[in-house]
C-alpha positions in Angstrom: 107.0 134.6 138.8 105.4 137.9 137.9 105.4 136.8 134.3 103.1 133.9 135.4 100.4 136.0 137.0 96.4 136.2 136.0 94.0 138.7 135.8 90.6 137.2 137.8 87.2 138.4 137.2 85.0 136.5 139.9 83.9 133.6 137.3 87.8 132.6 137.5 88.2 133.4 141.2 89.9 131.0 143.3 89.6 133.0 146.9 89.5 130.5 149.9 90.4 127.3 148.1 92.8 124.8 148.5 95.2 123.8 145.8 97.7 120.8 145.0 99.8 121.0 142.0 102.8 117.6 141.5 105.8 118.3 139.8 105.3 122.3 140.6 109.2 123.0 141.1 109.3 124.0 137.2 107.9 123.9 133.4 103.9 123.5 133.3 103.6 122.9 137.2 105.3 126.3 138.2 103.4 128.4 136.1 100.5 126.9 137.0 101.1 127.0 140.8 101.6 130.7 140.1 98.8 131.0 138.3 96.6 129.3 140.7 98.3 131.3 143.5 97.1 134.8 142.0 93.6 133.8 141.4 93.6 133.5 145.0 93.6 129.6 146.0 96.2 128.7 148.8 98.7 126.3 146.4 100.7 122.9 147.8 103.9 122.8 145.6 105.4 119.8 145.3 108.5 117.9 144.3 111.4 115.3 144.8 113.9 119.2 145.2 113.1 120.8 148.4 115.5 123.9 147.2 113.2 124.5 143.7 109.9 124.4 145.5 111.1 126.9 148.3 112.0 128.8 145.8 109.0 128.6 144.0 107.3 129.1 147.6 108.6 132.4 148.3 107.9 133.7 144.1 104.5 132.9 145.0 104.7 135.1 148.2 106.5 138.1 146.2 103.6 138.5 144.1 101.6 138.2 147.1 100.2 134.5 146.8 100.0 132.3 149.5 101.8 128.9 148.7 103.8 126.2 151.0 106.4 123.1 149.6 105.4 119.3 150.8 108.1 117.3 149.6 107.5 113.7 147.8 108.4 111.0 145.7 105.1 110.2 143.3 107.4 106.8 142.6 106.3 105.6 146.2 102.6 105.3 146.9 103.0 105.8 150.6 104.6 109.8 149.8 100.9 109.7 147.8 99.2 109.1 150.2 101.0 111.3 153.3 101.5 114.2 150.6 97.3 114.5 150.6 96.6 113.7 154.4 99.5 116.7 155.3 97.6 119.0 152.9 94.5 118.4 154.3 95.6 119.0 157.9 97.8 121.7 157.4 94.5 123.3 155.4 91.4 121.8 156.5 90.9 120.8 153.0 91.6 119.9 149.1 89.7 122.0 146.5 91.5 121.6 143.4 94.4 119.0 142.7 96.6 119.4 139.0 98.0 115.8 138.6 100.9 117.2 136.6 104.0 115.2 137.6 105.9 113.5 135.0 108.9 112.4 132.6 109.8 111.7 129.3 112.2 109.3 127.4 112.4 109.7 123.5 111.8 107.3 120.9 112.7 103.7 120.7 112.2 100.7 118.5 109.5 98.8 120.7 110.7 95.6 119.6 114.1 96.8 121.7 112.5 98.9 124.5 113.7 98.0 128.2 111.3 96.7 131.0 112.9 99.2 133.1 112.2 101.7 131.4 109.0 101.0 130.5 108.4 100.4 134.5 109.8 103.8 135.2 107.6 105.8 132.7 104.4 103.9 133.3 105.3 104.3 137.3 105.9 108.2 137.2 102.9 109.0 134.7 100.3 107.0 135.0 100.6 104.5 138.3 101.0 108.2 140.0 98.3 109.5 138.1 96.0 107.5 139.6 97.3 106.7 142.7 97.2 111.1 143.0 93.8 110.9 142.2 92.7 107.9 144.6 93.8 109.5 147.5 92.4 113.1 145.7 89.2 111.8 145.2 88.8 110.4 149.1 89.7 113.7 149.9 87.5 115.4 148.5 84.5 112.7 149.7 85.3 113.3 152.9 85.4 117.1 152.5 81.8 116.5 151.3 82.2 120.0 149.3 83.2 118.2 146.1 86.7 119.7 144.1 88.5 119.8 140.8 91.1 117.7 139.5 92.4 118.5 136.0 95.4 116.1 135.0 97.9 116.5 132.5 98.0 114.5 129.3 100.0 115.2 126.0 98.8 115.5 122.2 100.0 111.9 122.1 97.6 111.0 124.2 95.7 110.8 121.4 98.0 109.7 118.5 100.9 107.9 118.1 104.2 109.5 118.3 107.7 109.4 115.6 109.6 111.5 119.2 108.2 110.2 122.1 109.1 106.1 124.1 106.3 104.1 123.5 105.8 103.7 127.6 105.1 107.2 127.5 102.2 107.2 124.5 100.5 104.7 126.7 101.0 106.5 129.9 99.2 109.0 128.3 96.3 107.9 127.0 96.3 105.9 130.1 95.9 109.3 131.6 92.6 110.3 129.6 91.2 107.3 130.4 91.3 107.3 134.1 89.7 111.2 133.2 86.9 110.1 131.9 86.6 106.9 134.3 86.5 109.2 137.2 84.5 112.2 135.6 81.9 109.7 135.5 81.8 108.0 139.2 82.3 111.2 140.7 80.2 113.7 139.5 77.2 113.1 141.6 79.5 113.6 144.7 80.6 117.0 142.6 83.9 116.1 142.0 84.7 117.0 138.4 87.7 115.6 136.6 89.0 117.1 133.3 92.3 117.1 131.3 94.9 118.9 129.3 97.1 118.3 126.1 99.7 120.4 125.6 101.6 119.9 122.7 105.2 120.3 122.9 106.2 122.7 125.2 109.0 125.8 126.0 110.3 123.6 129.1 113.4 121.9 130.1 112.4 118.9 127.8 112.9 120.8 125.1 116.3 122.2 125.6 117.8 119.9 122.7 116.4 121.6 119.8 116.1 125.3 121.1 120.0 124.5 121.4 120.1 124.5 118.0 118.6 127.9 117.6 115.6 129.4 116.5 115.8 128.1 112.8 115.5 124.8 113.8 112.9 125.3 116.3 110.4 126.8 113.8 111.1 124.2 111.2 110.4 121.5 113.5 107.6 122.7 115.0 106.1 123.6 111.8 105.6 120.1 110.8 103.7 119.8 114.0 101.7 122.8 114.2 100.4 125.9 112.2 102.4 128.6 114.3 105.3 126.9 114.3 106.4 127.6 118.0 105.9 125.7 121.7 103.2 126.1 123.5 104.1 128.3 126.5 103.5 127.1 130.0 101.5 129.9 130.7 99.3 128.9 128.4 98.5 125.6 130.1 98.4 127.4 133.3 95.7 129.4 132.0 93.8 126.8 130.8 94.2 124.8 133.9 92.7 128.2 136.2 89.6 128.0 134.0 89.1 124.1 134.2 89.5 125.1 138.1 87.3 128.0 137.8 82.8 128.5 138.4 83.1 129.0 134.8 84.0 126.0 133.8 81.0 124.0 136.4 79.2 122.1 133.4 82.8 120.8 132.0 83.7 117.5 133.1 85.4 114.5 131.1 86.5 116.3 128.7 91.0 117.2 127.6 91.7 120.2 126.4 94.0 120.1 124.0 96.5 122.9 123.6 98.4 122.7 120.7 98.1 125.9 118.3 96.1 123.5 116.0 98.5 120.2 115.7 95.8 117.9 116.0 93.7 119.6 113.7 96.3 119.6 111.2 97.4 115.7 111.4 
């Protein structure tokens, strides 16, 4: 976890705040729990594997963060809705929530595309999505201090996609949506809700083509993008702290994409 860890200057400062961060047990939602975790906020992991966010857990303690494991199921609204009530009376409170949970099928004709697989994508990452930020959102209303939710979206949130299901180009844009929706009902209780876009990503998801060596990865990823590498998780992580950060108080509505200039270059 050391790898994962942020210098703060007090603009960036998380000290005394709460944090929830879905699908934390690994890829984006580790390092950004870690992340989180050294800029001072107390971080919920979360996850269906009790045994990856202990582990997680007691990373976050080695590098002297503060950080506890609520198990759930983001497929079942009830785990929603119990996952934010324990965190708020183990803690007192939610500050910050990263709606980061989620899956990803690759590319089929739509003419041929399942309903269950459709119902399984649009369930995990984007029913979830919102159903996170409902109970988020009352949360923080109730906390009367306002918060920060950032959510995580994908570069084809904005595009279509020749790689990814179509279930999971419309959860996604589904995803910005409900950003913006919620960036503009909440404010004035100051609750501010932004997103990210990674593009594609040095996480288990892509363990197909780094399989096939580092040739291929830079060939395919320079048809997506100028530096012709993945975005590191890091990287989001970072760009999550500052969404979550005093220096980022008059952004809200707004997905950051970070994609080493692929949408730019499309």
């Amino acid at each position: 976890m050391s790898a994962e860890r942020t210098t703060s200057d007090a603009s960036t400062s998380l000290a005394g705040k709460v944090a929830l961060v879905t699908g934390s047990t690994a890829g984006i939602g580790r390092a950004t729990a870690g992340v989180l975790a050294a800029a001072g906020a107390t971080v919920v992991v979360t996850g269906r594997r009790s045994e990856l966010g202990d582990e997680v857990v007691a990373a976050i303690a080695a590098d002297g963060g503060s950080a506890t494991f609520i198990g759930a199921d983001l497929r079942v609204a009830a785990d929603i809705e119990a996952l934010v009530q324990e965190t708020v009376a183990m803690f007192g409170r939610l500050d910050i929530a990263f709606n980061n949970a989620g899956i990803f099928d690759r590319m089929h004709e739509m003419h041929r595309y399942a309903d269950d697989a459709w119902d399984e994508m649009i369930a995990v990452n984007l029913s979830a999505v919102f159903r996170c930020m409902r109970a988020e959102i009352a949360a923080m209303i109730v906390g009367g201090t306002g918060g920060v939710i950032v959510n995580n979206a994908s570069t084809v949130g904005h595009r279509g996609s020749e790689r990814a299901s179509p279930a999971y180009v419309a959860a996604k844009h589904g995803v910005i949506g409900l950003t913006r929706q919620a960036a503009l009902q909440y404010v004035g209780q100051g609750i501010r809700v932004n997103a990210v876009s990674p593009g594609p990503t040095a996480t288990d998801v892509a363990a197909p083509l780094v399989s096939q060596g580092a040739d291929a990865v830079s060939a395919a990823l320079r048809q997506l993008n100028p530096t012709g590498r993945f975005v590191d998780p890091a990287d989001v992580a970072r760009t999550v702290l500052f969404l979550c950060s005093d220096a980022a108080t008059m952004i809200n509505g707004h997905d950051i994409v970070i994609d080493g200039g692929q949408l730019a270059k499309l």
